[in-house]
N, C-alpha and C positions, 0 to 999 in steps of 0.2 A: 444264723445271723453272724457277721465278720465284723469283728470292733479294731478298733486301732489306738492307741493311747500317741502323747509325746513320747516314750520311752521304746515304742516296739515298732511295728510297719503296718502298713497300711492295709486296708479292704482291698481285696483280691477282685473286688470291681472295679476300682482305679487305677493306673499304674503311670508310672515317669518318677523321676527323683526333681528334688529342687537343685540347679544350677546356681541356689543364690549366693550373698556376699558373707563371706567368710574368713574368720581370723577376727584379730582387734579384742580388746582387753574385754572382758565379757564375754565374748560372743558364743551362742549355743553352739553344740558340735553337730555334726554333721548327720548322725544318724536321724537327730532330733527333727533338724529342718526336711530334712528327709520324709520323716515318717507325717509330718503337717503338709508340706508341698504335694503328697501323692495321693493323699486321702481326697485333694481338693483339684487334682486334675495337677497335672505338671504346670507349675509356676517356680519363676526364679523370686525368691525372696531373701530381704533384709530386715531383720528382726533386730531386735533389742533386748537386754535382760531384765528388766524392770519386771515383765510375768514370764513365770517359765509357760510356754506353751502347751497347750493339749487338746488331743483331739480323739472322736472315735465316732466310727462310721458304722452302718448299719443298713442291709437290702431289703427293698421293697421292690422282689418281681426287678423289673430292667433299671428299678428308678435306685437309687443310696440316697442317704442322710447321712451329714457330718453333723456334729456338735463339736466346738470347739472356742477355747478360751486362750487369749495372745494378747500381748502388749501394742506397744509401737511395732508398726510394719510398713513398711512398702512390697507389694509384690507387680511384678511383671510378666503377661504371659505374650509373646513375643514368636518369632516365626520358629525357632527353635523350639520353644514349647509345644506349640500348637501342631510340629510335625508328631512331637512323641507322644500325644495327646489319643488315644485308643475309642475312638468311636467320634459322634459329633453329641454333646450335650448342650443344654440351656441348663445355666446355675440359678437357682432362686436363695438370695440373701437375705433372711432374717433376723434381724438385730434385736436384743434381748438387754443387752447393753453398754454405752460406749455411743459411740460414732463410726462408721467407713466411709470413705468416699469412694465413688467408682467412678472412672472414666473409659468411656468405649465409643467408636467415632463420632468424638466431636462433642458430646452428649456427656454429662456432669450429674452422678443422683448420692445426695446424702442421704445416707441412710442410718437414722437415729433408733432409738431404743420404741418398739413397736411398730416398729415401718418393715417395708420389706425393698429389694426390686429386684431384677432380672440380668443378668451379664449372658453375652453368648458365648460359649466354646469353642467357636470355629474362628472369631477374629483377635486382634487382640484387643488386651485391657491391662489396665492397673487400675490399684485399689491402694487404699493408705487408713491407716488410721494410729492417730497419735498418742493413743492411753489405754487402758486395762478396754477388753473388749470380748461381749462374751454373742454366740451367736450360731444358728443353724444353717446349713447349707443344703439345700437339696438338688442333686443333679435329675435332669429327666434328658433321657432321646429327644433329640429335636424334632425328630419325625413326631412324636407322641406328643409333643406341644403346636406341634404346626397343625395337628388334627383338631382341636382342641381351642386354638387360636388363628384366626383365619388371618390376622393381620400381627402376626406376633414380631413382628422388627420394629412396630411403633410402641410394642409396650417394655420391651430392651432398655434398660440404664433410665428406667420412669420410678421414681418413688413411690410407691404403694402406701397409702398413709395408715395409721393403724385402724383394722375394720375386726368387727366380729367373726369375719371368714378367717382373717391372718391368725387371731386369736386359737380358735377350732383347730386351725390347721395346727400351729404347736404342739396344744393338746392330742393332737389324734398320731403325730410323729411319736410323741411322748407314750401314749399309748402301745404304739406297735415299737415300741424299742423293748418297752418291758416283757414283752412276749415271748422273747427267744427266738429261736428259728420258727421261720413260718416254713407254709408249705408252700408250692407253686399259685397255688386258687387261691391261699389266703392271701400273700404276697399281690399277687394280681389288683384282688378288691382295695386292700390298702393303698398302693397304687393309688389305683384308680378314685377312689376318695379323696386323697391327698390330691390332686389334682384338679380334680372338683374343686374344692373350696380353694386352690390358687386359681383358677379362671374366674370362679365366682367373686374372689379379691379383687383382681383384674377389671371387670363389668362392673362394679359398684364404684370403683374410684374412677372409671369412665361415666358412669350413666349416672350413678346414686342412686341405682336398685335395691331397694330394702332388706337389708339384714335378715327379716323374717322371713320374707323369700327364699333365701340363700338357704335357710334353715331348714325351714320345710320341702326343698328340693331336694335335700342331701336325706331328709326321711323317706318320703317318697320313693330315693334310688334305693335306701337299705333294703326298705319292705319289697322294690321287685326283687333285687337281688333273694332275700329268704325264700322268695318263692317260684323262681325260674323253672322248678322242676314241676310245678302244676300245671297241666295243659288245659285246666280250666280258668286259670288267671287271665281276666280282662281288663281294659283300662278303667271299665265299670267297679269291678269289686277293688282296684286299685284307688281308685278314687271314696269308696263307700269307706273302704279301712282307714283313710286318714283324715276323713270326715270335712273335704273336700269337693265342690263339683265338678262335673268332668272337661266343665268348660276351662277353669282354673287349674286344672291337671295339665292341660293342653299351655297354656300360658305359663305354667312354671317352666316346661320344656321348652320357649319357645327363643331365648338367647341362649341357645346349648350347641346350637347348630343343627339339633338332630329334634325328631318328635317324640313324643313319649315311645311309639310305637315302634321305631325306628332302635330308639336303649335298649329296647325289650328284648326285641329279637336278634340283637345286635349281644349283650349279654348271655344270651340262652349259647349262640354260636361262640362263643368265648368257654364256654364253660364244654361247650362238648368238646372242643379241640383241645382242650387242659383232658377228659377223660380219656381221648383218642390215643391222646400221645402217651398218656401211663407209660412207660415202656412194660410193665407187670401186671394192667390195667386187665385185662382177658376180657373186656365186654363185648358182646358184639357189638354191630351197628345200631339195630334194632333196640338192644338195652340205653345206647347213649341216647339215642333218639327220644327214648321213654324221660330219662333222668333226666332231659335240658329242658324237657315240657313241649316236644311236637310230640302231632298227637298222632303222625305216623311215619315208618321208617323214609318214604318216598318222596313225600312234603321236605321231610331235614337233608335228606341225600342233595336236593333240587338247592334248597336255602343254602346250604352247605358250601357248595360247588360255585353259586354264584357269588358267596362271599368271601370264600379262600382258592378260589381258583384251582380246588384240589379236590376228590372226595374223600368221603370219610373216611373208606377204604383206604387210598390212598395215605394219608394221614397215619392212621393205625400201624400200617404194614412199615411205615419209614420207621414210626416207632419202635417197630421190634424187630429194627433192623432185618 
């Protein structure tokens, strides 16, 4: 895990420096704004000394987390930003306390203390907030959110009002900070949870999908995840474990984009392509095959193949170079 304070530099997942406004009696020096601007994707900002700033960031697999606390700001990310800007993300803003405002085409979300919203990284934006302000930022690949979100430019610069998923989702950031480095698989899941309960934020302040829902979904994906690697797990003893019917198993899954059936074997192939790649991994095929829960080598070669457009073979051997 890569932390970043105001005093030092940023996660080695972000990079670009702040371009911003500098000099004038107070003004922070420049490593400071530095080490804020790049942890959050190159932005030109103008700060104020009223709170000294801080911030520190932390990986989750493709996705970081900043935490970070600033006074009065303006910042601007503009076409010089956005060229030094390393990759294409979606920001998700969580405010804990304070006010921001965002603005990105055309489109105005205040975002108060338990709210959240979305800024894209590919166009510009500015953001402002005029007092002590404390809050999280999570960047994700946009590709991972466009999967995820089939219509994700209408939910961009929309205020998220505070929900029991926004809630969760804090908690569970908060959770995986305390952990120290994760590993690839772990990092993956976290991920991929954290994400979870932002689409599920998302669907509820669209539809007003029940909380308990949201809730019981995210139990449902832990307990397949624990047990991927059973080749006797069905949607039946998935559904018996959470003392659920399997008609309503089907209906949790059914605003996810995907079927229950669909995560299953869609997590099973995530997890062998995490064993594949080990580079020190020495399993054969046949072993990962076993450990992701098919229940033979032929079957996973065939799912394999049609999923990553590779085999497993193929996968392993790149691994070990």
């Amino acid at each position: 895990m890569t932390t970043a304070t105001s005093s030092g530099t940023s996660s080695g997942t972000s990079s670009g420096t702040s371009s911003g406004t500098r000099g004038g009696p107070g003004a922070h020096d420049d490593e400071l704004l530095d080490a804020i601007a790049a942890s959050h994707l190159p932005w030109d900002l103008d700060l104020r000394p009223s709170v000294v700033p801080r911030a520190e960031s932390w990986s989750l697999a493709d996705t970081w987390a900043v935490k970070c606390r600033i006074g009065w700001m303006h910042g601007r990310r503009r076409a010089a930003e956005l060229r030094r800007t390393p990759g294409e993300y979606v920001a998700v803003l969580m405010v804990h306390s304070g006010t921001e405002l965002l603005v990105q085409d055309g489109r105005t979300a205040e975002v108060t203390a338990g709210t959240a919203a979305l800024w894209d990284g590919v166009r510009p934006v500015e953001c402002f907030t005029e007092g002590p302000l404390t809050k999280h930022t999570v960047f994700v690949p946009r590709a991972v959110l466009d999967r995820a979100l089939p219509d994700l430019d209408a939910a961009v610069v929309r205020t998220l009002p505070a929900s029991v998923d926004l809630r969760l989702l804090t908690g569970w950031l908060a959770v995986a900070r305390r952990q120290g480095e994760l590993d690839v698989d772990a990092g993956r899941t976290v991920e991929r949870m954290a994400i979870d309960l932002l689409t599920s934020s998302i669907n509820h302040a669209a539809t007003g999908a029940s909380p308990t829902h949201t809730v019981l979904l995210q139990r449902v994906k832990a307990y397949l995840d624990d047990h991927l690697a059973d080749p006797a797990l069905t949607l039946d003893v998935v559904a018996r474990a959470n003392a659920i019917s399997l008609r309503y198993l089907h209906l949790l899954f059914r605003d996810t984009g995907q079927t229950a059936r669909e995560y299953l074997r869609g997590r099973r192939l995530e997890r062998a392509r995490t064993l594949l790649a080990a580079p020190r991994g020495g399993l054969s095929v046949a072993q990962v095959a076993a450990r992701s829960g098919f229940d033979s080598p032929s079957s996973f070669s065939r799912a394999y193949r049609a999923h990553f457009g590779a085999s497993p073979r193929e996968t392993r051997d790149e691994a070990r170079g």
